[in-house]
RODO-2510 file (C-alpha; in nm, 4 decimals, decimal comma):
residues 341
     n   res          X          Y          Z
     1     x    -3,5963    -1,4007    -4,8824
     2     x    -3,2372    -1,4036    -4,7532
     3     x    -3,0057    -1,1650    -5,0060
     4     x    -2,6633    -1,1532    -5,0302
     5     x    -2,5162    -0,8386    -5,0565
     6     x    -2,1306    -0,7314    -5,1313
     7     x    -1,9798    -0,5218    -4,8719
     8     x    -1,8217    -0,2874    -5,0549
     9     x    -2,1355    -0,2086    -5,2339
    10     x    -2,3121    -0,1564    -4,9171
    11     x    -2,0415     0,0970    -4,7625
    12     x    -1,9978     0,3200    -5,0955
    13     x    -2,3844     0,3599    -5,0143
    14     x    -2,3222     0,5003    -4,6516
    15     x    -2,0252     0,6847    -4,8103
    16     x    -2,3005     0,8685    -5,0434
    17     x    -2,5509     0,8658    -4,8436
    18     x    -2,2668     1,1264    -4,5597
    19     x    -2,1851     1,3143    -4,8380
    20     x    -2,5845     1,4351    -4,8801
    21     x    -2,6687     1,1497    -5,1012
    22     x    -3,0011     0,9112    -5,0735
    23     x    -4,6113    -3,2968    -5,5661
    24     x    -4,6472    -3,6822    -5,5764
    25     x    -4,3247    -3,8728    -5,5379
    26     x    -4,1976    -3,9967    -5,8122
    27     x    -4,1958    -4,3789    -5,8711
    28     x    -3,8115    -4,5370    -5,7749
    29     x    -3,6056    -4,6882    -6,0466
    30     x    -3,6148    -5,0780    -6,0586
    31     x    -3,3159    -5,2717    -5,9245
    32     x    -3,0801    -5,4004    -6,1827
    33     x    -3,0776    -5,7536    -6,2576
    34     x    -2,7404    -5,7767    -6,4330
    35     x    -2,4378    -5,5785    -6,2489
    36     x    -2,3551    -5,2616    -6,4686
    37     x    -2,0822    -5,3160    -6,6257
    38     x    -1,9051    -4,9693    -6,5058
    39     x    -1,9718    -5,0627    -6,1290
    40     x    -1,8050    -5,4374    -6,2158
    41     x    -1,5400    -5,2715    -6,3685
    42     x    -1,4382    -4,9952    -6,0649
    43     x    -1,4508    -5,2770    -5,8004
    44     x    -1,2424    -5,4605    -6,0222
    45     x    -0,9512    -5,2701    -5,9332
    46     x    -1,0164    -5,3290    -5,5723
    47     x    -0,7888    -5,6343    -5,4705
    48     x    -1,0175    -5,7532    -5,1703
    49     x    -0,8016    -5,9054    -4,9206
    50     x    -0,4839    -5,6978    -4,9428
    51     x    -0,4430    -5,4635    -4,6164
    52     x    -0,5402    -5,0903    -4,6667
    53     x    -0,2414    -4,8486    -4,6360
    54     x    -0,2333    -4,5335    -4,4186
    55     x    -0,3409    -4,2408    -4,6819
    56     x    -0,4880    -4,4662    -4,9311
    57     x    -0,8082    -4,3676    -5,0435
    58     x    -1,1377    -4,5237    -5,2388
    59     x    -1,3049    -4,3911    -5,5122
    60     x    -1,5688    -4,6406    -5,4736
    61     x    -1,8713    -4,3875    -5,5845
    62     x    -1,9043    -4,0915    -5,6904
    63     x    -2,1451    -3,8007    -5,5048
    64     x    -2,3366    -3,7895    -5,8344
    65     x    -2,4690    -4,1238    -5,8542
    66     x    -2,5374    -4,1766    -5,5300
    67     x    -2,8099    -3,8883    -5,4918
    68     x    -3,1242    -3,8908    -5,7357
    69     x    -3,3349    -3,5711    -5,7301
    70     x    -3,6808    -3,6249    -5,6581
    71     x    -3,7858    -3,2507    -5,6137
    72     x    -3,7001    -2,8841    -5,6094
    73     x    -3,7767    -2,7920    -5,2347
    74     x    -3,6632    -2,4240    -5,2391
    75     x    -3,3841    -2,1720    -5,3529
    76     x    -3,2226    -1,8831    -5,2071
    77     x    -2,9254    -1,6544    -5,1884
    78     x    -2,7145    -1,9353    -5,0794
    79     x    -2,8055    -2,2246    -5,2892
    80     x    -3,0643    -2,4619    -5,3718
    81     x    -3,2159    -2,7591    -5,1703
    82     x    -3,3371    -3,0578    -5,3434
    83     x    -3,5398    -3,3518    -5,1679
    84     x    -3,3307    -3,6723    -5,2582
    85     x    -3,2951    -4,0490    -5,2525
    86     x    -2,9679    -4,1798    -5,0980
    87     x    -2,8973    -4,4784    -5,2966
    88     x    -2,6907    -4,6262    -5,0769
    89     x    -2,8455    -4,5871    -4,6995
    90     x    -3,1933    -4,6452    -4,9099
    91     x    -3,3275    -4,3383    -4,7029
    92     x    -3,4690    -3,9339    -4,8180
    93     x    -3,2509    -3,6820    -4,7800
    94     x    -3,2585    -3,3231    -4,8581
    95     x    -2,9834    -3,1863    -4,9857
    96     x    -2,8802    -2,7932    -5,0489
    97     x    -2,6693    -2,7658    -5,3489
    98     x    -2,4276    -2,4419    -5,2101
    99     x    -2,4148    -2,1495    -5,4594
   100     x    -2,0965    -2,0737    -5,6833
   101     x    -2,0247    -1,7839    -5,5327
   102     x    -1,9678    -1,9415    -5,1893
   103     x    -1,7694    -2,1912    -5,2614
   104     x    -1,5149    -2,0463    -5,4826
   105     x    -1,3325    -1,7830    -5,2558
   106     x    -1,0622    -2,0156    -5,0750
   107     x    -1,1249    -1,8041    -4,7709
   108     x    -1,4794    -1,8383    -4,8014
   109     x    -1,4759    -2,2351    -4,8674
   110     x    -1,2782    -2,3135    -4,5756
   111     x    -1,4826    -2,0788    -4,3470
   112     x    -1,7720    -2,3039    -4,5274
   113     x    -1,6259    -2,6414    -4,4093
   114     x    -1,5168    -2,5010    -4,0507
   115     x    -1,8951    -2,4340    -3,9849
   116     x    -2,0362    -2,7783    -4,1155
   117     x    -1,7638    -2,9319    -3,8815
   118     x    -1,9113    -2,7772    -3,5897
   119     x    -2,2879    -2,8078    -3,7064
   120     x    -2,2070    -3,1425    -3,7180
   121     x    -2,1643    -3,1164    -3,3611
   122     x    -2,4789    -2,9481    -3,2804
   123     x    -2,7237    -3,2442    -3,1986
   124     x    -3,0026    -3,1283    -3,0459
   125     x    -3,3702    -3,1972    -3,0902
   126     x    -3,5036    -2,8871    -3,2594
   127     x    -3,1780    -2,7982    -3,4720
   128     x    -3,1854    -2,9409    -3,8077
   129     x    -2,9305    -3,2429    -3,8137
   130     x    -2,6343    -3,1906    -4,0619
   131     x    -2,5127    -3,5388    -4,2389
   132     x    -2,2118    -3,4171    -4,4548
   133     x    -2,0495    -3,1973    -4,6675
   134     x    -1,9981    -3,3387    -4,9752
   135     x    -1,8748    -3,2394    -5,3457
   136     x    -1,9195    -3,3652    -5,6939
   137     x    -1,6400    -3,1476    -5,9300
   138     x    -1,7108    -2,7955    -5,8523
   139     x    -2,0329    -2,8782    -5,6761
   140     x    -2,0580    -2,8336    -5,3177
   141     x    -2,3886    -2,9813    -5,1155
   142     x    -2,4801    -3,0059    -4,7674
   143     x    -2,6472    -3,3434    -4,6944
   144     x    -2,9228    -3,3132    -4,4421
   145     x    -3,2239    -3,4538    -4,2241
   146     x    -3,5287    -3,4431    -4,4531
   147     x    -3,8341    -3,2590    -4,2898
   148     x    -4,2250    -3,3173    -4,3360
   149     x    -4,4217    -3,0226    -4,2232
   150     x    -4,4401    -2,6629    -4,3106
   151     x    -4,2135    -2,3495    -4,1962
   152     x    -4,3698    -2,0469    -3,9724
   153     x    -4,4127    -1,8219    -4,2536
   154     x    -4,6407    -2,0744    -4,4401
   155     x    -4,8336    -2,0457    -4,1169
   156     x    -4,8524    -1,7225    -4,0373
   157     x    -4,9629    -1,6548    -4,4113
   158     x    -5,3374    -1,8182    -4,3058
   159     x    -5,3022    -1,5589    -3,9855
   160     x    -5,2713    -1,1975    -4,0953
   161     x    -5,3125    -1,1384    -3,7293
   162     x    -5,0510    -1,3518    -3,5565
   163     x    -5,0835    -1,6649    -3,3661
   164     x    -5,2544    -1,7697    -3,0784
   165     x    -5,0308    -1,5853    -2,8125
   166     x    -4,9486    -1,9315    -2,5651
   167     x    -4,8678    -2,1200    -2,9060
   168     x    -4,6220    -1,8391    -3,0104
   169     x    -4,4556    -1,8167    -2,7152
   170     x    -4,3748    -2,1356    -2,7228
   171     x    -4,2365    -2,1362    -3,0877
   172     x    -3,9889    -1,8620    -2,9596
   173     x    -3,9469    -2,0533    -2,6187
   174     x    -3,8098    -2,3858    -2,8242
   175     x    -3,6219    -2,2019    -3,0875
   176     x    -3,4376    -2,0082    -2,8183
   177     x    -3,3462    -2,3289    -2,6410
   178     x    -3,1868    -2,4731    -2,9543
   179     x    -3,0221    -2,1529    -3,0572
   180     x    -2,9022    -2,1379    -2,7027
   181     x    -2,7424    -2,4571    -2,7915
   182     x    -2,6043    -2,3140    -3,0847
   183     x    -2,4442    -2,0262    -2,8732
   184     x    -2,2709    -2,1836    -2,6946
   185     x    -2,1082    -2,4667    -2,9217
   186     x    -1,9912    -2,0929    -3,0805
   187     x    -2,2362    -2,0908    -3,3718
   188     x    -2,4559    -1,8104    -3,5094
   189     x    -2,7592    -1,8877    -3,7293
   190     x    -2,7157    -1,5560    -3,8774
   191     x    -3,0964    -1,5786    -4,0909
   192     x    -3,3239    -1,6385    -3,8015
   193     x    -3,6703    -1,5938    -4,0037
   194     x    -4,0515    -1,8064    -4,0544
   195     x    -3,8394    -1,9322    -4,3242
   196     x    -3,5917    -2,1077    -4,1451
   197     x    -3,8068    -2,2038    -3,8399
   198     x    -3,9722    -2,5698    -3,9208
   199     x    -4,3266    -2,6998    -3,7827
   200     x    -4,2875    -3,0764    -3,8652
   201     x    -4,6177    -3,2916    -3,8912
   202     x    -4,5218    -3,4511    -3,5530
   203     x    -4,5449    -3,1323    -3,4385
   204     x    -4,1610    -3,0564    -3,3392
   205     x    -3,9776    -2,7219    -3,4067
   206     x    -3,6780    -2,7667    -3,5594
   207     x    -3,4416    -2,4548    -3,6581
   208     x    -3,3278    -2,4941    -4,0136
   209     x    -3,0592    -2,3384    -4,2528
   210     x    -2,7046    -2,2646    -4,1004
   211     x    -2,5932    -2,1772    -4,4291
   212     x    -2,4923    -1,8898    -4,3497
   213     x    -2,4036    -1,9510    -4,0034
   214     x    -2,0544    -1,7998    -3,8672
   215     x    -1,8411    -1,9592    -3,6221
   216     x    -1,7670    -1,7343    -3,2605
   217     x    -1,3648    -1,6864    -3,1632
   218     x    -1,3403    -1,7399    -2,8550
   219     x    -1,4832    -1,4693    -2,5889
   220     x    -1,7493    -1,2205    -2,7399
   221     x    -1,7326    -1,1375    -3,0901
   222     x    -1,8008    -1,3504    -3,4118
   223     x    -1,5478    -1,4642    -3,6728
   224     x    -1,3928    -1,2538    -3,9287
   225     x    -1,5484    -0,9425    -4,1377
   226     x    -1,6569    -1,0541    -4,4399
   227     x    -1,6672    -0,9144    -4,7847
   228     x    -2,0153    -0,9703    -4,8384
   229     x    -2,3570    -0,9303    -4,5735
   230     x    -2,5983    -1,2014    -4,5982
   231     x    -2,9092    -1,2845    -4,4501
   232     x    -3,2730    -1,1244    -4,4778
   233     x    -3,3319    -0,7402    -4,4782
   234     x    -3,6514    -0,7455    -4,2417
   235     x    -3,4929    -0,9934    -3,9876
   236     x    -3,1073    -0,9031    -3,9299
   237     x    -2,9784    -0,6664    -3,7552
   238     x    -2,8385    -0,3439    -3,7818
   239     x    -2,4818    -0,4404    -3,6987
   240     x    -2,4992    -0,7663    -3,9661
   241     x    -2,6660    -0,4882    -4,1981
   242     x    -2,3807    -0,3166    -4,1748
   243     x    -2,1585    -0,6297    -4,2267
   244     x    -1,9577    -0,5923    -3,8675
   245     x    -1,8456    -0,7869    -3,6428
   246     x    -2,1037    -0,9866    -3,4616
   247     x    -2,1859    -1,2278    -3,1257
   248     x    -2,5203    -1,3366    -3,0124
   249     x    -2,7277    -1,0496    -2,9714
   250     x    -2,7213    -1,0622    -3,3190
   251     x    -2,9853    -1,3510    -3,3764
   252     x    -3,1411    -1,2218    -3,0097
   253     x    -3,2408    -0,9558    -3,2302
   254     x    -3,3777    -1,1880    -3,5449
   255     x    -3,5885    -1,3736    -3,2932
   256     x    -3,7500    -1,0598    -3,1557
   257     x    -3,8647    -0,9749    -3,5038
   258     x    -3,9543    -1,2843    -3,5441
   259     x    -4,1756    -1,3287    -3,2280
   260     x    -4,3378    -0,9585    -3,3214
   261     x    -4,4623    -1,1296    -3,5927
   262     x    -4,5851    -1,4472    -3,3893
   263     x    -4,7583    -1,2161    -3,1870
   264     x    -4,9175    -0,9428    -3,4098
   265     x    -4,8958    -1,0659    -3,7606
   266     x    -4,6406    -0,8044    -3,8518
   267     x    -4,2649    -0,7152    -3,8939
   268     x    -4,1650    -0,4296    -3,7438
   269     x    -3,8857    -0,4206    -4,0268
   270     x    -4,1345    -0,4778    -4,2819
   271     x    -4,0497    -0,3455    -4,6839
   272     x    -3,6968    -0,1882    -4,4957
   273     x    -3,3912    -0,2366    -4,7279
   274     x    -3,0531    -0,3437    -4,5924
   275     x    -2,9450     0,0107    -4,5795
   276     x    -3,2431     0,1496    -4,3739
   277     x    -3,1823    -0,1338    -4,1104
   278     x    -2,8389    -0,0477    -4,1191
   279     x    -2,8578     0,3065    -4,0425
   280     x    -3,2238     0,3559    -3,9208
   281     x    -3,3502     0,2329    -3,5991
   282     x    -3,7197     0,0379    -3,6621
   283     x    -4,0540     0,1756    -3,5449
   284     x    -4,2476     0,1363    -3,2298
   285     x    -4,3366    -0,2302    -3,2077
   286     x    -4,7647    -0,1638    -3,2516
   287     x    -5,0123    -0,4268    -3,1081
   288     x    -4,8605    -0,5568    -2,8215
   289     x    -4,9923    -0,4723    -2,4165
   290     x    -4,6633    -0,2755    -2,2738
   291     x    -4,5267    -0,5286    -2,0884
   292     x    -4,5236    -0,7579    -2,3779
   293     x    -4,4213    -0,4694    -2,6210
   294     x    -4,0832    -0,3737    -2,3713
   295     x    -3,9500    -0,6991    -2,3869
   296     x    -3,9636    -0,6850    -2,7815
   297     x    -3,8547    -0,3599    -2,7807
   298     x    -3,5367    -0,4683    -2,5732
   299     x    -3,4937    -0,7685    -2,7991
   300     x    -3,4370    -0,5452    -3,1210
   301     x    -3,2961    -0,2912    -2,9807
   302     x    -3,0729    -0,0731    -3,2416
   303     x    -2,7429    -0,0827    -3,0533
   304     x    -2,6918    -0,4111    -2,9417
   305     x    -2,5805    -0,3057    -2,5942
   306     x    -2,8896    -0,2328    -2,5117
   307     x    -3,0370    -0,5737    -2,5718
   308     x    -3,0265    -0,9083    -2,3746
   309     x    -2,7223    -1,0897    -2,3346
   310     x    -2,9048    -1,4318    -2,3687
   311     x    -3,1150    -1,5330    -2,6073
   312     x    -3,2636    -1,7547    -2,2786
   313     x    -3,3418    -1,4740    -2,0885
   314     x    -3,5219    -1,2709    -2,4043
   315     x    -3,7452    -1,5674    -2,4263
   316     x    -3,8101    -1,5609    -2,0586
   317     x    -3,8912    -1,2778    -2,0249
   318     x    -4,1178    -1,2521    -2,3094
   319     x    -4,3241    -1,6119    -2,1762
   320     x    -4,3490    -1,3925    -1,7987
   321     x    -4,4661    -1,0881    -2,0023
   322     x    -4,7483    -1,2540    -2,2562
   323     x    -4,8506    -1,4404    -1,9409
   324     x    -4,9488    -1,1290    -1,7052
   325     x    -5,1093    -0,9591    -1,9508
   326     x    -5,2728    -1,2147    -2,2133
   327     x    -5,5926    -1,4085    -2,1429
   328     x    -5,5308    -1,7903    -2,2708
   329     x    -5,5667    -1,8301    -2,6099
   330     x    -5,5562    -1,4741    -2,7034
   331     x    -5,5149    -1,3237    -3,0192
   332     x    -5,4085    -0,9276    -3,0957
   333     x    -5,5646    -0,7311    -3,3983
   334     x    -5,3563    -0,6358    -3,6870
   335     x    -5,1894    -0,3047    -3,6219
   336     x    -5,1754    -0,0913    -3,9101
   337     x    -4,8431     0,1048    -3,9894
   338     x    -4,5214     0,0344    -4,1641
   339     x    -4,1401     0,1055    -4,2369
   340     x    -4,0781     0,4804    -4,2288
   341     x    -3,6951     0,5773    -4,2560
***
């Protein structure tokens, strides 16, 4: 589950630790036969024909009433996201209702509505398409496509030994093409996980959740430090542990984890706190043939020098590698082991 995590909190702790310290959906409401009398009486003060004025604005509708909940889809560190009815395009939606604590740092909110502006931008196929940003009072929410299907993790949790080794290479192949995308429109995804990688029941990937996402300056590092580190201990890495400054290799990493865990049924992070990822590089990746296992390895390497430069060429790599070494169809054993700092 993706944490968030101040900064400050995070750096007294490598300060201690060098001084020798350790359902069914629900039934619609029935159309009005009368006009409400509140609606009659906002478009009242709409004279009709007169010519609109440059700055004028409508207050038509509010967010509030245009959205009705249906359903609770899922909650995390940065908010909550609800499957809705748009009353007015007469379509689902889901929506993720952004937590507090993003949203009320100026910096932070306009760092917020800089990254929906350019995820707005990111069409692509298997990237999750953003609608708007809206807000109702102090309420921010991120209107979205809503998906039918299930994420990886739901599918890996029927296979405690992986996936069927073509089938998860090609997960990682299609994710890396639409984070490639991402890359170079200057976007991170920043929580790369099962979680936020989307099986729909027509059978397309789609890569969900830029919540979190952070927009690239220009050449190769990421925007600003920030005061806190978010994402999900087992699947960032070391450098976002450690809330620096970050480019790509940062998700290159993410999706190495991720595709040891296609591939084996394991993370090589797993039960590792924020701290340990931080400042301890991860074990030997176990139940993989060499060839496979080096590409991994390079993927998630600790220092991210020594990993890929494209996210393209990690995935690559790893389709050549699986495809010397694994018969069609194959499937590894569960490798036994864990996180040891």
């Amino acid at each position: 589950m993706a944490i968030v995590v101040r900064k400050s909190q995070f750096d007294a702790i490598v300060a201690e630790r060098s001084r020798g310290g350790a359902a069914a959906e629900p039934p619609r409401a029935q159309a009005q036969e009368a006009v409400d009398p509140a609606m009659r009486a906002r478009f009242a003060k709409i004279a009709i024909n007169r010519p609109t004025k440059k700055g004028e604005i409508f207050r038509l509708d509010d967010v509030g009433s245009r959205y009705e909940v249906l359903e609770v889809l899922g909650e995390g560190g940065t908010g909550r996201v609800v499957r809705a009815f748009d009353n007015i395009l007469e379509m689902e939606v889901a929506i993720k209702i952004l937590s507090p604590r993003l949203v009320l740092d100026p910096a932070a909110l306009s760092a917020l509505k800089a990254e929906v502006r350019i995820n707005l931008a990111l069409v692509h196929r298997h990237i999750l398409r953003i609608y708007n940003l809206e807000r109702s009072g102090r309420t921010y929410m991120i209107i979205m496509e809503l998906l039918k299907g299930q994420t990886l993790s739901r599918l890996l949790a029927g296979a405690p030994a992986g996936l069927d080794w073509d089938f998860g290479v090609q997960l990682i192949q299609v994710a890396a093409d639409a984070i490639g995308h991402a890359h170079r429109h200057g976007v991170l995804h920043l929580d790369l996980t099962p979680s936020n990688i989307f099986l729909t029941d027509e059978g397309i990937v789609k890569i969900i959740d830029f919540g979190i996402a952070r927009v690239m300056q220009a050449g190769a590092a990421a925007a600003s430090h920030s005061e806190y580190v978010y994402g999900t201990p087992a699947y960032m890495s070391p450098e976002q542990a450690r809330g620096d400054v970050l480019d790509a290799r940062s998700d290159i990493y993410s999706l190495g984890v991720v595709a040891a865990q296609l591939l084996t049924g394991r993370v090589v992070c797993d039960g590792a706190t924020v701290e340990q990822v931080a400042l301890v590089p991860h074990p030997p990746v176990m139940g993989l043939d060499a060839p496979v296992a080096a590409v991994i390895e390079k993927a998630t390497a600790f220092r991210a020098d020594d990993r890929y430069d494209s996210i393209l060429d990690f995935s690559a790599d790893l389709a050549s590698a699986v495809m010397s070494q694994a018969p069609a169809g194959r499937q590894p054993e569960a490798a036994q082991g864990g996180w040891q700092p």
